[in-house]
C-alpha positions as a Markdown table, in Angstrom:
| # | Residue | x | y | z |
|---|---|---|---|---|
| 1 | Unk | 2.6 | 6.8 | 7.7 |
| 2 | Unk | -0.2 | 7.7 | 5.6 |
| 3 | Unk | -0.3 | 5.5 | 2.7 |
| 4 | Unk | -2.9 | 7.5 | 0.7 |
| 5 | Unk | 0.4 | 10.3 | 0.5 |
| 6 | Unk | 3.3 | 7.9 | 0.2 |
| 7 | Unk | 5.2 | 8.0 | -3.0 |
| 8 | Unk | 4.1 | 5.1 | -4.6 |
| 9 | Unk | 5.3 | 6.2 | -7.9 |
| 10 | Unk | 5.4 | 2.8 | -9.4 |
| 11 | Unk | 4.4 | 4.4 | -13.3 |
| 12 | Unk | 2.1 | 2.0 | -14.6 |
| 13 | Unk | 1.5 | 1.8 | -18.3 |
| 14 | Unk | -0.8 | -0.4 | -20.5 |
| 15 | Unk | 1.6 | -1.6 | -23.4 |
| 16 | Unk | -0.2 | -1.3 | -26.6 |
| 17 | Unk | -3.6 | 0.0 | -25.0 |
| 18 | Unk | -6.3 | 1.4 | -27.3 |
| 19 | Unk | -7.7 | 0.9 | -30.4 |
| 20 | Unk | -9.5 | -2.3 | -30.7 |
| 21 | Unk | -7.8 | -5.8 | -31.8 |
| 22 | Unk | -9.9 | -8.6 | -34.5 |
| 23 | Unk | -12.2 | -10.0 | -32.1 |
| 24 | Unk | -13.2 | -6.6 | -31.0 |
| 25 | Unk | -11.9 | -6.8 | -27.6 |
| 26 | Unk | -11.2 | -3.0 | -26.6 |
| 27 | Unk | -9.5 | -1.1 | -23.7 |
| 28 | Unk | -12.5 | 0.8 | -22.0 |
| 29 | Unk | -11.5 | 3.3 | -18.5 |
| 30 | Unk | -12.8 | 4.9 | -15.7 |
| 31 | Unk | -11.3 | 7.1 | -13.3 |
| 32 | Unk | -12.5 | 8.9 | -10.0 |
| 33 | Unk | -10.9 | 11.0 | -6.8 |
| 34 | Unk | -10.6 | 8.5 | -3.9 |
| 35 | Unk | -9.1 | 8.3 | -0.8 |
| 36 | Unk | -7.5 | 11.0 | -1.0 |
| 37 | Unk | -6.0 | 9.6 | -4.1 |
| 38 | Unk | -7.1 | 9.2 | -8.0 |
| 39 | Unk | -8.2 | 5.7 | -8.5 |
| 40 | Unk | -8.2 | 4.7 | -12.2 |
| 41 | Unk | -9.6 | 1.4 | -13.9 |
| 42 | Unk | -8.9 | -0.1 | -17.3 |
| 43 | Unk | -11.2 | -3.5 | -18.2 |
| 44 | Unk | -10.6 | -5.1 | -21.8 |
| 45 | Unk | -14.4 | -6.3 | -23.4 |
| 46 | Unk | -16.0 | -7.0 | -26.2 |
| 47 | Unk | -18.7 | -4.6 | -24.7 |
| 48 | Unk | -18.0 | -1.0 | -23.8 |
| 49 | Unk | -21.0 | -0.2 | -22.4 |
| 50 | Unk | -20.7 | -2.9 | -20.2 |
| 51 | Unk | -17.5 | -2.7 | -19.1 |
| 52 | Unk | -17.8 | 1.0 | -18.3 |
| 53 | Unk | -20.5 | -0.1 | -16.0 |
| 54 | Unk | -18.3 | -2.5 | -13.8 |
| 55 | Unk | -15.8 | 0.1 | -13.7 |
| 56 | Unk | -17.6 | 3.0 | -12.6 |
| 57 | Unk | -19.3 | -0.2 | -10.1 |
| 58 | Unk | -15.7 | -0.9 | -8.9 |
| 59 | Unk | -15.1 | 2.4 | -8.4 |
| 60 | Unk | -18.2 | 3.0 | -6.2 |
| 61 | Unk | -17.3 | 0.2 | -4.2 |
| 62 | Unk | -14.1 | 1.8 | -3.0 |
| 63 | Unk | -16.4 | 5.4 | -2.6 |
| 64 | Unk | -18.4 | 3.1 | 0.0 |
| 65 | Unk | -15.2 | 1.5 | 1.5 |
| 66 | Unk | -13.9 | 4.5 | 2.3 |
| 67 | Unk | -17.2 | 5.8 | 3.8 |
| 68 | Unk | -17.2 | 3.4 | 5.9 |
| 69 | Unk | -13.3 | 3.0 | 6.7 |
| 70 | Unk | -11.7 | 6.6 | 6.7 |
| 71 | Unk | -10.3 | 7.8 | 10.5 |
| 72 | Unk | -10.9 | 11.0 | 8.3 |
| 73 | Unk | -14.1 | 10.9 | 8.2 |
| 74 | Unk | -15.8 | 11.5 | 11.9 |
| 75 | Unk | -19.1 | 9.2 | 11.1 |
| 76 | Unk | -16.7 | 5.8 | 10.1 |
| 77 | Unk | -16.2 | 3.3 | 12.4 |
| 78 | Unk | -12.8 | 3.8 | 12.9 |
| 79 | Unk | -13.3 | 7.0 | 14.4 |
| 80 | Unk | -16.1 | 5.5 | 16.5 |
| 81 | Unk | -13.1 | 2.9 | 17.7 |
| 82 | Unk | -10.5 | 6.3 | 18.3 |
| 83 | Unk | -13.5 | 8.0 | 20.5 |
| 84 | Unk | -13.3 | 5.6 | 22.7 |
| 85 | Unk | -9.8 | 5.3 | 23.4 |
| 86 | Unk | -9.1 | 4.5 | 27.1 |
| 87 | Unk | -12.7 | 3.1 | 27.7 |
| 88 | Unk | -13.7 | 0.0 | 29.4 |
| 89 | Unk | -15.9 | -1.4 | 26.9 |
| 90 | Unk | -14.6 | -2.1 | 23.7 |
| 91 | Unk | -16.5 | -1.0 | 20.3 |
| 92 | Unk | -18.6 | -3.5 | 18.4 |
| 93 | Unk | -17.9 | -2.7 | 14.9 |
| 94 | Unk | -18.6 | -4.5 | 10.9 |
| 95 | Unk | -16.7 | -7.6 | 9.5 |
| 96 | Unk | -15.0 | -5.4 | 7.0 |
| 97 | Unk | -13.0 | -2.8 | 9.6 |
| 98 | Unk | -12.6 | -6.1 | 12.2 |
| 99 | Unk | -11.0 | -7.9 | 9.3 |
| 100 | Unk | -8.8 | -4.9 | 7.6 |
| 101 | Unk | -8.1 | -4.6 | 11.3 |
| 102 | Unk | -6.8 | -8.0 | 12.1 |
| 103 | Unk | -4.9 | -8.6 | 8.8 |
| 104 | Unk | -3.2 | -5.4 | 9.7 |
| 105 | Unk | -1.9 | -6.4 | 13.3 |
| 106 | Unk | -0.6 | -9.7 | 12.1 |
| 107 | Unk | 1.6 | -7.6 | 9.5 |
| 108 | Unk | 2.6 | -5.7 | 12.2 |
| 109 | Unk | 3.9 | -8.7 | 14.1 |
| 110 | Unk | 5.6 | -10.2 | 11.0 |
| 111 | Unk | 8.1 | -7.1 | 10.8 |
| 112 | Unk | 8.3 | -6.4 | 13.8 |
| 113 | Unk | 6.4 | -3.4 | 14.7 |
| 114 | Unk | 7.5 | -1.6 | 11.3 |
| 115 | Unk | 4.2 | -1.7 | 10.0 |
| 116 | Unk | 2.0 | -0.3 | 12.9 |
| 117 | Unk | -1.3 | 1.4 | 12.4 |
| 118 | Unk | -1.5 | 2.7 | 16.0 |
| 119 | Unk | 1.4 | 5.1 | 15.1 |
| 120 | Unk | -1.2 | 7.3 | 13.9 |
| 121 | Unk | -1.6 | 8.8 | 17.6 |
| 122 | Unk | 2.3 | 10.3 | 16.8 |
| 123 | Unk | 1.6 | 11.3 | 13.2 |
| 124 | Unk | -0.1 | 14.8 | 13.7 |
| 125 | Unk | 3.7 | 15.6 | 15.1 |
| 126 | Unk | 5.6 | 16.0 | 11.2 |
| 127 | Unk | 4.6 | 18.4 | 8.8 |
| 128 | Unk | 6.0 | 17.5 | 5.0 |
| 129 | Unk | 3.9 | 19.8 | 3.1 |
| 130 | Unk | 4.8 | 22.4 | 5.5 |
| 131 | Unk | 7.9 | 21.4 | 7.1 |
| 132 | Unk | 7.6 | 20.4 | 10.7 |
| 133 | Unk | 10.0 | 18.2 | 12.6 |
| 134 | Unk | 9.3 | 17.1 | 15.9 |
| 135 | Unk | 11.4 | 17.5 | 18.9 |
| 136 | Unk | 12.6 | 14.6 | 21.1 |
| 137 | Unk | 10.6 | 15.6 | 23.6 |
| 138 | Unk | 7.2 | 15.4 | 21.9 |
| 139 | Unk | 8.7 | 12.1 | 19.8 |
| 140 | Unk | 9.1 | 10.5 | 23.5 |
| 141 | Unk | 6.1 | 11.6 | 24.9 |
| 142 | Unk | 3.9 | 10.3 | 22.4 |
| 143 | Unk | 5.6 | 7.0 | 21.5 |
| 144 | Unk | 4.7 | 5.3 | 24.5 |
| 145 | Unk | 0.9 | 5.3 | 22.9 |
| 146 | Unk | 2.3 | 3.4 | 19.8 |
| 147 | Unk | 2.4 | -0.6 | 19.9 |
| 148 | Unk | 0.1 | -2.8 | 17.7 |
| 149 | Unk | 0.4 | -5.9 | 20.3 |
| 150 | Unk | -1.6 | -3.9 | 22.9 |
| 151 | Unk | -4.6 | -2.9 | 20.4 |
| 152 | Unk | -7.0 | -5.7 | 21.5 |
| 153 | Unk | -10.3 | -7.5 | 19.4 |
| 154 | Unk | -12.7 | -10.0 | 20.4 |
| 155 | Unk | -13.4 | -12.1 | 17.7 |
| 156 | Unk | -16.7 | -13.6 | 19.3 |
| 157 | Unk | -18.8 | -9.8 | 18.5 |
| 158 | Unk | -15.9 | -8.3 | 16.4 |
| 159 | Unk | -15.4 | -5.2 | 19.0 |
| 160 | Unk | -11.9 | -3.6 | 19.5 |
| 161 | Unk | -10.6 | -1.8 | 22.1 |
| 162 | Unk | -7.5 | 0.4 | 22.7 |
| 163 | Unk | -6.6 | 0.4 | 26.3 |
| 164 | Unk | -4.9 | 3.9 | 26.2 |
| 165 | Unk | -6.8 | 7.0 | 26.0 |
| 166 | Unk | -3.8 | 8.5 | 23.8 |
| 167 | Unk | -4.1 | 5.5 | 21.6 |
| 168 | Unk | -5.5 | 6.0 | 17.8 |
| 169 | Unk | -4.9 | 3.6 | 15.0 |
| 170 | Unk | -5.6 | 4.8 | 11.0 |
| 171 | Unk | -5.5 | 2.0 | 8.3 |
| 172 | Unk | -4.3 | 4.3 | 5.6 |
| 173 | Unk | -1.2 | 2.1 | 5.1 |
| 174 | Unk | -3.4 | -0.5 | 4.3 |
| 175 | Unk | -7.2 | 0.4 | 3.7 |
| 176 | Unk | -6.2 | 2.3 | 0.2 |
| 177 | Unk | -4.7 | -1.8 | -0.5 |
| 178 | Unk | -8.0 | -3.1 | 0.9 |
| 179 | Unk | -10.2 | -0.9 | -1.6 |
| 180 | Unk | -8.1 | -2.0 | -4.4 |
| 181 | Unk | -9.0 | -5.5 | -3.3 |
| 182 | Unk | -12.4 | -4.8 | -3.4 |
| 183 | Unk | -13.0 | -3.2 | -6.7 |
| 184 | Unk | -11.3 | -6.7 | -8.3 |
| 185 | Unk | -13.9 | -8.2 | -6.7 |
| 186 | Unk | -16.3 | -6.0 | -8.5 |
| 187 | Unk | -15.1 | -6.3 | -11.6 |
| 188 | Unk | -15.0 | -10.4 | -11.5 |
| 189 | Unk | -18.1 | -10.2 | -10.4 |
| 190 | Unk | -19.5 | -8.4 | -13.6 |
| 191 | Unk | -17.6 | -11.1 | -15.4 |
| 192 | Unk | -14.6 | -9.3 | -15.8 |
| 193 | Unk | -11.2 | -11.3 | -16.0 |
| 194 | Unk | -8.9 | -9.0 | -17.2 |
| 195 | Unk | -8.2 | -5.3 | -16.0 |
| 196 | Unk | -6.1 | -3.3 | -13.9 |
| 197 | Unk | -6.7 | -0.9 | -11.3 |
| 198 | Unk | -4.6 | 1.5 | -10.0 |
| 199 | Unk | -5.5 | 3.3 | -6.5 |
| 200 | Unk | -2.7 | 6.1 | -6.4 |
| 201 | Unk | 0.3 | 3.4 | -7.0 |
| 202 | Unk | -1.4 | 0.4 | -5.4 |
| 203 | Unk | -1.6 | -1.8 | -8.7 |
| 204 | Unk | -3.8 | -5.0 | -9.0 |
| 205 | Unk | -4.0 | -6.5 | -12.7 |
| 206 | Unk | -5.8 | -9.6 | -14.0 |
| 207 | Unk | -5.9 | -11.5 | -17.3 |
| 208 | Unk | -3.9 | -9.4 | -20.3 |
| 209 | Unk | -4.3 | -6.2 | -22.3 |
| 210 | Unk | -6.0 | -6.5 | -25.9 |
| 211 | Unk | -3.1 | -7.9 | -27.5 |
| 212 | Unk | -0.4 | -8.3 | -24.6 |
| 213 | Unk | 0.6 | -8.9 | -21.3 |
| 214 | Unk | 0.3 | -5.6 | -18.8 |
| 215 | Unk | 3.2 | -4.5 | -18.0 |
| 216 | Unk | 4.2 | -2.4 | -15.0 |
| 217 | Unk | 7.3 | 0.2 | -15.1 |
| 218 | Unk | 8.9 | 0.9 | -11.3 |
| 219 | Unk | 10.2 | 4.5 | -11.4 |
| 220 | Unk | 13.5 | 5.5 | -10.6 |
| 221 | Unk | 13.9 | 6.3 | -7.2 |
| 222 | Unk | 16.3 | 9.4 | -8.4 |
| 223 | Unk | 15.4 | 10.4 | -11.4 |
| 224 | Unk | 12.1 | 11.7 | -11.6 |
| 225 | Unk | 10.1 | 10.4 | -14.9 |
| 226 | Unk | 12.3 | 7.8 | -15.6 |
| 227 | Unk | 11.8 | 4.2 | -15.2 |
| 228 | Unk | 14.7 | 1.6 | -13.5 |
| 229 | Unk | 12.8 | -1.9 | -15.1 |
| 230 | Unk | 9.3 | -3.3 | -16.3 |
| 231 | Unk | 7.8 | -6.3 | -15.3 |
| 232 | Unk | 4.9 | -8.3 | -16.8 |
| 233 | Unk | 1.9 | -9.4 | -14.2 |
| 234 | Unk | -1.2 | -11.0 | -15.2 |
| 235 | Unk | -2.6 | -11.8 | -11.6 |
| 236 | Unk | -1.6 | -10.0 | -8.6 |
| 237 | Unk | -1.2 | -6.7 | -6.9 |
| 238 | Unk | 2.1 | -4.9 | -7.2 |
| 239 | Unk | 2.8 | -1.5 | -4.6 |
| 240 | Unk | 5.9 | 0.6 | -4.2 |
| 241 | Unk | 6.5 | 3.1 | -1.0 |
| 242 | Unk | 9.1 | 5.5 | -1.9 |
| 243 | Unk | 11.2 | 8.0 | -0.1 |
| 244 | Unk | 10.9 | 10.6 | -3.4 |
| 245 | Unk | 7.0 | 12.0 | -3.0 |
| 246 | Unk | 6.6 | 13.6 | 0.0 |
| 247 | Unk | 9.8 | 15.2 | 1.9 |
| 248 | Unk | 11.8 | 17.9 | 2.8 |
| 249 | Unk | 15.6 | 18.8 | 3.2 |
| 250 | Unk | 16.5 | 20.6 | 5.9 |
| 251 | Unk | 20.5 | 21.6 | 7.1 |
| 252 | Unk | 21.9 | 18.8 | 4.4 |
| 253 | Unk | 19.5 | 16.4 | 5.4 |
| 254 | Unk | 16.6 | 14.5 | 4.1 |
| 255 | Unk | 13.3 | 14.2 | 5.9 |
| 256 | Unk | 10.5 | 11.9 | 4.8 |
| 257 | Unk | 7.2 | 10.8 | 5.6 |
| 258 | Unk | 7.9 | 7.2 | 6.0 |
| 259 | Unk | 8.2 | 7.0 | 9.2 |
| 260 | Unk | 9.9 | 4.5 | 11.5 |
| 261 | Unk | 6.8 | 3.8 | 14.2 |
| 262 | Unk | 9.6 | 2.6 | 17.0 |
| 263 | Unk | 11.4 | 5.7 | 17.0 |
| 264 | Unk | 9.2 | 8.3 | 15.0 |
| 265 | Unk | 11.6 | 9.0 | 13.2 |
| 266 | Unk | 12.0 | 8.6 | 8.7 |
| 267 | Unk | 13.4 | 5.4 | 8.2 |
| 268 | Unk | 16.9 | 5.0 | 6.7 |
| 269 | Unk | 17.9 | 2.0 | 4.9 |
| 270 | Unk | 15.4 | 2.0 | 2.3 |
| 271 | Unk | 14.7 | 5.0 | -0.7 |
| 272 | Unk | 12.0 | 2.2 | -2.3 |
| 273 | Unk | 10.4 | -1.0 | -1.9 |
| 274 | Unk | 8.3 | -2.7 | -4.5 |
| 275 | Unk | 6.2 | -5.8 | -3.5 |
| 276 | Unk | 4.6 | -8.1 | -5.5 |
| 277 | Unk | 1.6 | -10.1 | -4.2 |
| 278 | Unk | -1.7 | -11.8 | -4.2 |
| 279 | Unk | -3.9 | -9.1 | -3.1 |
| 280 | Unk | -3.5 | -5.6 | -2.6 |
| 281 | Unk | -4.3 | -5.3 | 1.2 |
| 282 | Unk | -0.6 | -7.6 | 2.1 |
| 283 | Unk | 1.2 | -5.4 | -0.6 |
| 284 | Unk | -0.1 | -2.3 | 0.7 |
| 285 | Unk | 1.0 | -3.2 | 4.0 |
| 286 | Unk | 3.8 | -5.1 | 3.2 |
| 287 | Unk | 5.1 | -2.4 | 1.3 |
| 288 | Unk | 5.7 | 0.2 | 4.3 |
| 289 | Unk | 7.3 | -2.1 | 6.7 |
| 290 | Unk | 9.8 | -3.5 | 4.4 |
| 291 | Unk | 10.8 | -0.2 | 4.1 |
| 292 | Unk | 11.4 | 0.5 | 7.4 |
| 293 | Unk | 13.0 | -3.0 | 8.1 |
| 294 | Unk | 15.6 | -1.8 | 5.4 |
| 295 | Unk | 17.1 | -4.7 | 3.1 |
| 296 | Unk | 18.8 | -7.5 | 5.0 |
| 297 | Unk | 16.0 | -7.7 | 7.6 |
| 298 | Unk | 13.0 | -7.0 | 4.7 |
| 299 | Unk | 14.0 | -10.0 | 2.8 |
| 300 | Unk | 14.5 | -12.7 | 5.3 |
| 301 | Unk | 10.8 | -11.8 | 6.0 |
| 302 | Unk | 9.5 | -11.6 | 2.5 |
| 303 | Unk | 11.7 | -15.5 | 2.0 |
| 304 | Unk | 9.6 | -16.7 | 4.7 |
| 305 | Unk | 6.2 | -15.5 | 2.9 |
| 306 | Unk | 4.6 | -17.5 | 0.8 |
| 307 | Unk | 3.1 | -15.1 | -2.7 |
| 308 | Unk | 5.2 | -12.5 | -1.4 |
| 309 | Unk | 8.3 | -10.8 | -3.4 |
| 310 | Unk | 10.2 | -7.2 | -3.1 |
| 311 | Unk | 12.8 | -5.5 | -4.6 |
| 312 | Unk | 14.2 | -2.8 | -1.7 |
| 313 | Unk | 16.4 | 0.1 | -3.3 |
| 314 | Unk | 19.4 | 1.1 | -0.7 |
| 315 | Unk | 20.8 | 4.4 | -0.5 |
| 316 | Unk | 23.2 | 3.7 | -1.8 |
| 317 | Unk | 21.1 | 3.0 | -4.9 |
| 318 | Unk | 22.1 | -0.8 | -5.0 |
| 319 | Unk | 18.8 | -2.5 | -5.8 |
| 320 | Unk | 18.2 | -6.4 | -3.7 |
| 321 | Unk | 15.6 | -8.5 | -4.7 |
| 322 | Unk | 14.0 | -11.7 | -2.8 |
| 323 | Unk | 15.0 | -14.6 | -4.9 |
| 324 | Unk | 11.5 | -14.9 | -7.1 |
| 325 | Unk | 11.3 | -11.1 | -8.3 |
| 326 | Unk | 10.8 | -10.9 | -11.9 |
| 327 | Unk | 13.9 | -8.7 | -12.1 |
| 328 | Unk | 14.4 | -9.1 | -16.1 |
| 329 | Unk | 14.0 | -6.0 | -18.2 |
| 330 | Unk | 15.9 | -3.8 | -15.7 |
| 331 | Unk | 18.2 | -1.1 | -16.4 |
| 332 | Unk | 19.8 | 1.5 | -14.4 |
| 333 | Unk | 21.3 | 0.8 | -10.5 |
| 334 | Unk | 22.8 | -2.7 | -9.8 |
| 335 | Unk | 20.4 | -5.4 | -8.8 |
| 336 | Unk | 21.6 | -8.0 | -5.9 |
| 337 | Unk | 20.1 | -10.9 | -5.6 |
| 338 | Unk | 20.7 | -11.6 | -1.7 |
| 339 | Unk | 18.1 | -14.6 | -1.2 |
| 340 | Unk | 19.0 | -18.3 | -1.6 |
| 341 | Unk | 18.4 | -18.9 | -5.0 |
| 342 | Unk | 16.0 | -21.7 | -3.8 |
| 343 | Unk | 11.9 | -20.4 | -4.2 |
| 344 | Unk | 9.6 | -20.3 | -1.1 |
């Protein structure tokens, strides 16, 4: 379940971007490779200079986050955690890793063990670039090391601990989320209120565009390059996963790389999953195991959530949204509102 690969091909456009509007407010951009990913960032100011500076800032921040984050990286502390799989004595590591750490183990509880970052001891096992499917035998020998509730963390020095030498967590499916999080932090703090940044798909915006709301296209599922609605944002974080990036067909049938962590297996009864929230890190998250929960199940958790929406795509193509989705502007596949029309 990497995130940095899933196909979180949410299209994002700027309506009416560039050029500069009467009280010389301007669209100014920066964009970098991170994470595995390319991180863009669009500010609207007064001052180019200036706001080229916070964005090239924002993007170092996520340069240092993932430094500091990456199970790819053999000096970050998440490695340090994996090394020591089995130990006795947990590993002491910074607020930041404790924190992305925590936030995702309580996401794993609230669906259920579909969002689980220790699935990442089972991962190595599929191949979608170069097709490799696991056989039951290596699925059933490996998934025994998989299970969030057993990763344990002292609060008291921030140390965590996996009990099983086999055991490995990666925070992909939510540290790209968490980076995202950080450059709006940034950006506010170089007294800039309205931007967007997008970190491969994972979309936070703030304030407006020179002379309009942002606006956000979700891509068709099916139809590659075309979009199924828009919706206007102007605070939040907005991330699709999506069956249509990374895969393979093989003998009539579909393999792809979101993966079911309870069975290690692709996940069904989902082909996309947009969700709207208040920071990146949830939506990230959040994203993934609605997916896997599939639609019935993904929205009775997103009704109980309070900031939360999602619109999940069946394959059947029929489109169900949570009961506050902005679903106006849509075209395309049939939207069903399944929720109570009552909002959370």
């Amino acid at each position: 379940m990497n995130k940095a690969l899933l196909s979180v091909l949410v299209l994002f456009f700027a309506a009416g971007c560039g050029g500069r509007n009467e009280d010389g407010r301007q669209l100014v951009s920066a964009q970098r490779m991170l994470m595995g990913t390319s991180f863009r960032i669009e500010v609207v100011t007064t001052d180019s200079e200036g706001g080229r500076a916070a964005a090239e800032a924002a993007l170092d921040e996520v340069a240092r986050v993932e430094e500091r984050l990456s199970e790819w990286k053999t000096t970050s502390e998440i490695s340090a955690v994996n090394r020591a799989a089995g130990e006795s004595v947990a590993v002491e590591v910074g607020e930041e890793l404790y924190e992305v750490v925590e936030r995702a183990l309580q996401i794993s509880e609230m669906t259920d063990g579909a969002f689980d970052i220790t699935y990442a001891a089972c991962g190595h096992l599929w191949s979608f670039r170069e097709p490799r499917i696991p056989t039951d035998a290596q699925l059933a020998a490996c998934l025994p090391s998989v299970g969030s509730e057993r990763v344990e963390l002292t609060a008291a020095n921030r140390a965590i601990r996996l009990p099983d030498p086999a055991m490995k967590i990666g925070i992909s499916g939510i540290g790209k989320g968490y980076g995202v999080d950080r450059a709006a932090a940034v950006l506010e703090s170089h007294g800039i209120f309205d931007y967007t940044i997008d970190g491969g798909g994972d979309l936070r915006v703030r304030g407006g565009n020179v002379d309009r709301p942002w606006q956000v296209g979700l891509a068709d599922p099916r139809r590659e390059g075309s979009l199924s609605g828009a919706i206007e944002l102007d605070r939040g974080a907005i991330v699709t996963s999506g069956d249509y990036h990374l895969f393979f067909e093989r003998d009539g049938t579909r393999y792809h790389h979101i993966l079911d962590p309870r069975t290690g297996r692709p996940a069904p009864d989902s082909i996309a999953v947009t969700v709207i929230a208040r920071n990146a890190m949830d939506a990230d998250a959040l994203a993934t195991g609605l997916f896997v929960l599939g639609p019935l199940q993904a929205l009775e958790r997103v009704e109980a959530l309070a900031g939360v929406e999602a619109l999940i795509t069946d394959p059947e193509g029929v489109r169900h949204a949570s009961s506050g989705f902005p679903i106006s502007g849509h075209s395309g596949s049939t939207i069903r509102v399944d929720a109570a029309s009552h909002g959370k």
